[in-house]
C-alpha positions as CSV (number, residue, x, y, z in Angstrom):
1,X,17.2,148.5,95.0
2,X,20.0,147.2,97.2
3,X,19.8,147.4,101.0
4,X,21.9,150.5,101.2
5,X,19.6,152.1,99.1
6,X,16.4,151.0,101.4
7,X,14.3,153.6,103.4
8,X,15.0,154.1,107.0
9,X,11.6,152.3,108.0
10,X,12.9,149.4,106.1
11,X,16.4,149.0,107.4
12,X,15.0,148.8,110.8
13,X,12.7,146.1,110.3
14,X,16.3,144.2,108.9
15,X,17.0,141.4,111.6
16,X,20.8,140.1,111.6
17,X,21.8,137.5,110.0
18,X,18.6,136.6,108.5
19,X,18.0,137.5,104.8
20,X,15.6,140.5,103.4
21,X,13.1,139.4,101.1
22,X,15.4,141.9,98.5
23,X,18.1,139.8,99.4
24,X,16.5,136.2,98.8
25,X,15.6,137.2,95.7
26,X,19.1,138.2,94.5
27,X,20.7,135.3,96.1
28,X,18.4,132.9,94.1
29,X,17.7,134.4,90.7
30,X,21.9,135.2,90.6
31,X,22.3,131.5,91.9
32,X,19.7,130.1,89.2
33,X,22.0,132.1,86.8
34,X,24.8,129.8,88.0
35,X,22.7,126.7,87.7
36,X,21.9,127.1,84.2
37,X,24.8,127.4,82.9
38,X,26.4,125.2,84.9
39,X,24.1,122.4,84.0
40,X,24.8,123.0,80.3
41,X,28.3,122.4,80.9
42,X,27.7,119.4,83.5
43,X,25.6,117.3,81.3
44,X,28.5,117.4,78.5
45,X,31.1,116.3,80.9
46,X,30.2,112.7,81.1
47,X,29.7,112.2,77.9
48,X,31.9,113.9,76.1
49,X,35.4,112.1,75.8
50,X,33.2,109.0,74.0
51,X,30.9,111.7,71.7
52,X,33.7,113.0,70.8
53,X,35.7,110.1,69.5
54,X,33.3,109.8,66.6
55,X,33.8,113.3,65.1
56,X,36.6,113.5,62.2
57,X,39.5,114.0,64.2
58,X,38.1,112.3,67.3
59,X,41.0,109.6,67.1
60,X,43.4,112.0,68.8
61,X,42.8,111.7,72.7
62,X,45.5,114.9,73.2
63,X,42.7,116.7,70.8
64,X,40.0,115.3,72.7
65,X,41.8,116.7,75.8
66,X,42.4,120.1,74.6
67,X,38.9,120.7,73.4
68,X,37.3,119.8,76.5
69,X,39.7,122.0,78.9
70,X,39.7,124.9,76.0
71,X,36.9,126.0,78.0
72,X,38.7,126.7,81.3
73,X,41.5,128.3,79.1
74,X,39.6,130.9,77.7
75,X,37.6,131.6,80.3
76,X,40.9,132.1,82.3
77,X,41.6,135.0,80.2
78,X,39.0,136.8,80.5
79,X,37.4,136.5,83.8
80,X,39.0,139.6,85.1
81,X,38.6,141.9,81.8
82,X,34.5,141.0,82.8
83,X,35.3,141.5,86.6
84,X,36.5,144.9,85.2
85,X,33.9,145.6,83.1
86,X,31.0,145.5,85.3
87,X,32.8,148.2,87.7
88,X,32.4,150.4,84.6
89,X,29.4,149.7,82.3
90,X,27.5,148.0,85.1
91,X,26.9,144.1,86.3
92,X,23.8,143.5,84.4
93,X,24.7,144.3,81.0
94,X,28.2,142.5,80.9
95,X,26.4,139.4,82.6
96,X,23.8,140.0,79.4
97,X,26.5,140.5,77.2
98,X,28.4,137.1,78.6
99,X,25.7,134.7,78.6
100,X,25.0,135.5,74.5
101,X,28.4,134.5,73.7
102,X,28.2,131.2,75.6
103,X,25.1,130.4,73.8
104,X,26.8,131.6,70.7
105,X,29.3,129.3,71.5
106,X,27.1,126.3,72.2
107,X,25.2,126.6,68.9
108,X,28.7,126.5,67.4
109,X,29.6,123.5,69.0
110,X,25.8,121.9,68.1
111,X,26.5,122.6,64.0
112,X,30.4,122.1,64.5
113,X,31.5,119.2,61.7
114,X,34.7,118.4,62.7
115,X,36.6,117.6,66.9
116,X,38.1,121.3,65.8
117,X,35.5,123.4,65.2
118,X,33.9,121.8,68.3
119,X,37.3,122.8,69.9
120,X,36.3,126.9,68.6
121,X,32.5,126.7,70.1
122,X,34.2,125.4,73.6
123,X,36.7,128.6,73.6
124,X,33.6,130.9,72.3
125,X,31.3,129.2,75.2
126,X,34.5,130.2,77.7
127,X,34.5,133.8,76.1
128,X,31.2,133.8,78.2
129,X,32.5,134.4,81.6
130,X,30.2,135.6,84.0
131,X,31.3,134.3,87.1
132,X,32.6,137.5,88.4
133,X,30.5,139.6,87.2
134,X,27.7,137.9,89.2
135,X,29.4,137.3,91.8
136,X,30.0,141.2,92.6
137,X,26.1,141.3,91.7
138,X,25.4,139.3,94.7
139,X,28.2,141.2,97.1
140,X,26.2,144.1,95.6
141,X,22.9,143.2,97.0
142,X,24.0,141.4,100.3
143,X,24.8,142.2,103.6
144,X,28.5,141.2,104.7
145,X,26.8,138.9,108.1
146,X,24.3,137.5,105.0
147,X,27.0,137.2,102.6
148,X,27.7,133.7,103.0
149,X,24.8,132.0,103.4
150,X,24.0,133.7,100.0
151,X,27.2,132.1,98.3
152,X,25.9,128.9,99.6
153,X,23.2,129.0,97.5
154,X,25.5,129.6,94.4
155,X,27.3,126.5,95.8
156,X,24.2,124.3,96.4
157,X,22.7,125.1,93.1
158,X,26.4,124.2,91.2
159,X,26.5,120.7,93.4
160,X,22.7,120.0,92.3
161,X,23.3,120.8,88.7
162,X,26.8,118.3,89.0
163,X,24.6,115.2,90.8
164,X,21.6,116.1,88.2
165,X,23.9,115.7,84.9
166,X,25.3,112.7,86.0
167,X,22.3,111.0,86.4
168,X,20.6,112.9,82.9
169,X,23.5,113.1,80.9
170,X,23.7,109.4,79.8
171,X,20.0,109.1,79.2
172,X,20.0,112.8,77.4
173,X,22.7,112.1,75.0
174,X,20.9,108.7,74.1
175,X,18.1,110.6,72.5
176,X,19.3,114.2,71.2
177,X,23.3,112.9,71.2
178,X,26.1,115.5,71.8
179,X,25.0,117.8,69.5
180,X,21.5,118.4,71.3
181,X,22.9,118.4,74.1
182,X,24.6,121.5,73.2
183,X,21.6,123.0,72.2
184,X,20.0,122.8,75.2
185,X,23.1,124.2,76.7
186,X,22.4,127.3,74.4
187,X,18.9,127.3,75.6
188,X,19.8,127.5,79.2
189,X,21.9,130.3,78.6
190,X,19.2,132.3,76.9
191,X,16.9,131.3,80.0
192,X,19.4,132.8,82.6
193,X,19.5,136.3,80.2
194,X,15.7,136.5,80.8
195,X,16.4,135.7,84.7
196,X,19.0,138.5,84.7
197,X,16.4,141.1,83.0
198,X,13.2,140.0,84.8
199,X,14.1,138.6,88.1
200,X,17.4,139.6,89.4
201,X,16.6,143.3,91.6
202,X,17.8,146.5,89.9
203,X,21.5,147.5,90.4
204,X,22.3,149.5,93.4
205,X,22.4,153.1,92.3
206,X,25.5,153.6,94.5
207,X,27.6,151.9,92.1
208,X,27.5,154.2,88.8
209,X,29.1,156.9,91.0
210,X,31.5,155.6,93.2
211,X,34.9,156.0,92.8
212,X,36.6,153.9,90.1
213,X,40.0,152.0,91.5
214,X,42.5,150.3,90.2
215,X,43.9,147.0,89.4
216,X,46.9,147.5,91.8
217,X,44.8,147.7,95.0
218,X,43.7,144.2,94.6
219,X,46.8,142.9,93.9
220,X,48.3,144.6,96.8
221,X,46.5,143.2,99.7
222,X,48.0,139.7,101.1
223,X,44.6,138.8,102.4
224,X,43.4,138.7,98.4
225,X,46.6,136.9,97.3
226,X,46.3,134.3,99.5
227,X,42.8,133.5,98.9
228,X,43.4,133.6,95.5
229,X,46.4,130.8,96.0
230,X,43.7,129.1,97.9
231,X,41.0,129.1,94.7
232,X,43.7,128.0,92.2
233,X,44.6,124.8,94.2
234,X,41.6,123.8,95.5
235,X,39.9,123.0,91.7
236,X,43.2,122.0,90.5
237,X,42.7,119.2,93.0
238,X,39.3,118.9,92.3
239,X,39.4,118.6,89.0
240,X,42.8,116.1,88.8
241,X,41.5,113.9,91.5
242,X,38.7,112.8,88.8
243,X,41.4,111.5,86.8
244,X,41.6,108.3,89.0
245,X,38.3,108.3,91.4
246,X,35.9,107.0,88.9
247,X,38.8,104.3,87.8
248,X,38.6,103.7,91.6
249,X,35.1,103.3,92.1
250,X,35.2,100.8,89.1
251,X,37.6,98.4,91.2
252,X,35.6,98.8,93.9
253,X,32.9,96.5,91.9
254,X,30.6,100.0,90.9
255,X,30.0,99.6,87.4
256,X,30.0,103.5,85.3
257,X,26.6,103.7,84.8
258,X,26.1,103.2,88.7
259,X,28.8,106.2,90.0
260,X,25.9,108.1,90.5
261,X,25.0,106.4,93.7
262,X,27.8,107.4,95.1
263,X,28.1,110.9,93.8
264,X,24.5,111.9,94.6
265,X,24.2,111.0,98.5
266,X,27.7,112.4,99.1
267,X,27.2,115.9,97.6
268,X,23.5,116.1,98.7
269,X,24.5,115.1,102.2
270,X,27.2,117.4,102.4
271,X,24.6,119.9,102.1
272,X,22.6,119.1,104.6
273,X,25.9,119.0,106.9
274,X,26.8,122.3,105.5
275,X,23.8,123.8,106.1
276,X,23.8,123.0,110.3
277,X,27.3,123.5,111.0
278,X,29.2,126.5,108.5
279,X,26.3,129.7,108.5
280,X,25.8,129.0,112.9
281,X,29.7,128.6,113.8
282,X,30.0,131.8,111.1
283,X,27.8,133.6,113.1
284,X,29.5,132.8,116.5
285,X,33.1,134.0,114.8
286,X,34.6,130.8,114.1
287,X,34.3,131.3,110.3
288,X,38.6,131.4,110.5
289,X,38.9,128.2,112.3
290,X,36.3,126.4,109.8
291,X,37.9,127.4,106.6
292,X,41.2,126.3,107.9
293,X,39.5,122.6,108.9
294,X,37.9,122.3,105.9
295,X,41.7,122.8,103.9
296,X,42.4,120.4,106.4
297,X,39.4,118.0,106.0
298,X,40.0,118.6,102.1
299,X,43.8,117.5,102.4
300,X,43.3,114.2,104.7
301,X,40.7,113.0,101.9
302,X,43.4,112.6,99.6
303,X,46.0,110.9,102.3
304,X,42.7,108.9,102.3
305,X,42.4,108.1,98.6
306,X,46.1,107.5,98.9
307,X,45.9,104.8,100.8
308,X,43.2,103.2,99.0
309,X,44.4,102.8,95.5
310,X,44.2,99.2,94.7
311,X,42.0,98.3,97.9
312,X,39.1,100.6,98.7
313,X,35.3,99.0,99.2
314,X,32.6,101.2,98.4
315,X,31.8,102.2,101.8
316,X,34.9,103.9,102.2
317,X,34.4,105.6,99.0
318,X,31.4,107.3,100.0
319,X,32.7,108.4,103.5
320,X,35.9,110.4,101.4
321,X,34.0,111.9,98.9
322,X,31.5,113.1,101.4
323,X,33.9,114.6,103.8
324,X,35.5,116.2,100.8
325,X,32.2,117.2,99.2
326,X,31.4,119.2,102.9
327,X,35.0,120.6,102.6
328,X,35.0,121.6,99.3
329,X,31.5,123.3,99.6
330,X,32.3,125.0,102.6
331,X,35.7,126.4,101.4
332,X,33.4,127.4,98.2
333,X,31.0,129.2,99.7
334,X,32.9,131.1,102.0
335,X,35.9,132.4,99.6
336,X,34.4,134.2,97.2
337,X,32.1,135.6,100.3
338,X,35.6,136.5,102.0
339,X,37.0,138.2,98.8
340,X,33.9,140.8,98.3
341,X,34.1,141.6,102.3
342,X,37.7,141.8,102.1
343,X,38.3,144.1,98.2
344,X,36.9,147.7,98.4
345,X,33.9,148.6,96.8
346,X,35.2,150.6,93.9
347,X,37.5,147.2,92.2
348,X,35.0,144.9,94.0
349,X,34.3,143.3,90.3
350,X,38.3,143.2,89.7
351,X,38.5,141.4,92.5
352,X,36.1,139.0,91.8
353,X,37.7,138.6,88.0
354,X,40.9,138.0,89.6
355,X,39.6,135.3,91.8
356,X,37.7,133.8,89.5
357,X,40.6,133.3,86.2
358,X,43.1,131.9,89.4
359,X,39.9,129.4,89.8
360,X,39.5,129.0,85.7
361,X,43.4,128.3,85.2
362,X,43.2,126.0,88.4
363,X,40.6,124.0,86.2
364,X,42.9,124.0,83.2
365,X,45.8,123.3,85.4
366,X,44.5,120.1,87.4
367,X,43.3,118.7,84.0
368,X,46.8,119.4,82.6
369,X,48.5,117.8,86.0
370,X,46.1,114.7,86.2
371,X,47.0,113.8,83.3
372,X,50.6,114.1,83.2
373,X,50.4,112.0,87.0
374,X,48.5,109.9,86.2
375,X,50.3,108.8,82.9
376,X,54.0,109.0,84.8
377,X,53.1,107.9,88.5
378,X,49.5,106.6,88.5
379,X,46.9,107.5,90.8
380,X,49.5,107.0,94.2
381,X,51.3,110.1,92.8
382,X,48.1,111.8,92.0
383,X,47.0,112.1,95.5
384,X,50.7,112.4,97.1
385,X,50.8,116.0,94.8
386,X,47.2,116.4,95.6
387,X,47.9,116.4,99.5
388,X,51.3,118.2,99.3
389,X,49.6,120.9,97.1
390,X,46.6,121.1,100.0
391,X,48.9,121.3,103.0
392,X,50.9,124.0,101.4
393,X,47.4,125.7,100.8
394,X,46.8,125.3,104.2
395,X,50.2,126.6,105.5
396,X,49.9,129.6,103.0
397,X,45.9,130.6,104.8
398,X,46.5,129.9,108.6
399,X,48.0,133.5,108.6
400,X,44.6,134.9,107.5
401,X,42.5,137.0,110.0
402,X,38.5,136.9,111.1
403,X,36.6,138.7,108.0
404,X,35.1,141.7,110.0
405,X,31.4,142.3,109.4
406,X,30.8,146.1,108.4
């Protein structure tokens, strides 16, 4: 039951902008959904350009490349044929349907022989793309003045699962190697199918009959496109920054196996910042001026890393990543919240898929970009495209308007 499908005596006990007990249970069994998978995918990302090597046909580093951004490729492609999906056949059963092929795909990968048959269970665990379909679940069962703070916890529980695999992963991979790690990846993915049937609160029954739109409504509205833009950029900076940061923190006299101090207390302190600052100055109607400072915040971090190549203690390596930690989770919490107020009901999933493959192909494209940069320019031209790419972001968004609340 969703909360337009709650009695009259219920909907008057609702108290703005605090969450329903129907809604705290959506928001965290859809974000547990998230965490699952995305710690199966976290804990291979540390290890995986070394595992990888000693597969046959591990002594090709393009190979290597491909078969660990195959993932956002695939994914990419069908985000938005899922988004679609779930306005038709329903959330739940595409969400079902997603998470069996991404553990199909990580058994694959577990038994594959060979760095290419790896690469096939990577593109099979990217067939698996829920992240729209869940993602219109949640707009589903939430409140637009809710909305938000319920995106958050999606957010939260991705930044935990990140600062959690790079603390297991090392000592995981030591025991069970890449193989097992895959198959606890598959394991997590059959866990979040039993969250999905068990925990997460029936669909709303207003969905199976509304009307059914079409692709063209989302791509007509500017307010869409440009938060779409905004997704694409922001993890294709995310994800090409990481070419050169750890390097970084290496010079800064932090050996690998220590990164983790660094990463931890600037992702779980942006949280904590988060949490006081973006849900009250939403509330208050300033949610327009903080996504715009947090493109901003997001853009001076890289002027910041910029001017540090070749020089930077630790110190100021923990103050940039957490500003850009509080940006980035801010500007990840409230997009996807801003896209389901802002796409009508009826192609609510379509937009969702939309926004979601422009976030996939951002992945695949910063990958792509970093290393290009970094191989032609080094990390100072890394972060000169990474902060021209960010202002233009935020030139492209300052046109946008307050979401309304209905």
């Amino acid at each position: 039951m969703s909360i337009a499908d709650a009695s009259a005596e219920e909907k008057k006990t609702v108290v703005a902008g605090k969450m329903t007990a129907l809604e705290l249970r959506a928001s965290f069994s859809l974000a547990s959904i998230f965490a699952l998978r995305m710690l199966g995918l976290f804990l291979i990302l540390p290890v995986f350009a070394i595992e990888a090597s000693k597969l046959p046909g591990g002594d090709d580093p393009a190979l290597i490349g491909l078969t660990m951004g195959i993932y956002g490729l695939t994914q990419a492609m069908l985000q938005f044929l899922y988004g679609l999906a779930s306005d038709r056949l329903g959330r739940k059963r595409v969400i079902v349907f997603g998470l069996l092929l991404f553990a199909a795909g990580s058994l694959l990968a577990a038994l594959a022989p060979t760095l290419a048959w790896l690469a096939a269970g990577r593109a099979l665990q990217g067939a698996g793309a829920v992240s729209a379909a869940v993602t219109a679940l949640l707009a589903d069962q939430t409140r637009d003045e809710v909305r938000t703070k319920s995106m958050a916890l999606v957010g939260a529980s991705i930044g935990l699962m990140f600062a959690l695999s790079l603390v297991a992963a090392p000592l995981l991979v030591s025991y069970t190697g890449l193989s097992g790690l895959f198959v606890l990846t598959g394991g997590l993915a059959l866990l979040g199918i039993a969250v999905v049937i068990w925990w997460v609160p029936p669909e709303p029954k207003q969905h199976k009959n509304q009307p059914r739109g079409r692709l063209l409504e989302v791509l007509a509205l500017p307010a869409l496109l440009r938060l779409n833009f905004g997704v694409f950029i922001l993890h294709a900076v995310q994800l090409a920054m990481w070419m050169a940061v750890p390097a970084m923190l290496v010079q800064a006299g932090l050996s690998r196996d220590h990164h983790w101090w660094v990463y931890l207390p600037a992702v779980l302190g942006s949280f904590v910042v988060m949490g006081g600052t973006l849900f009250q100055l939403e509330k208050r109607g300033y949610l327009r001026a903080m996504f715009l400072t947090s493109i901003g915040l997001t853009a001076t971090v890289q002027l910041g890393l910029l001017l540090s190549v070749g020089g930077a203690g630790i110190g100021a390596m923990v103050a940039l990543l957490f500003v850009f930690f509080y940006g980035f989770n801010v500007l990840e919490a409230s997009q996807p919240s801003m896209v389901s107020r802002m796409a009508p009901p009826q192609v609510r999933g379509a937009a969702m898929g939309v926004y979601n493959t422009l976030q996939s192909l951002g992945f695949f494209a910063g990958g792509v970009m970093g290393g290009w940069l970094m191989k032609h320019g080094g990390a100072q031209l890394l972060f000169s495209v990474c902060a021209a790419l960010m202002f233009l972001w935020l030139l492209v968004a300052w046109p946008m308007r307050q979401p309304k609340t209905s």
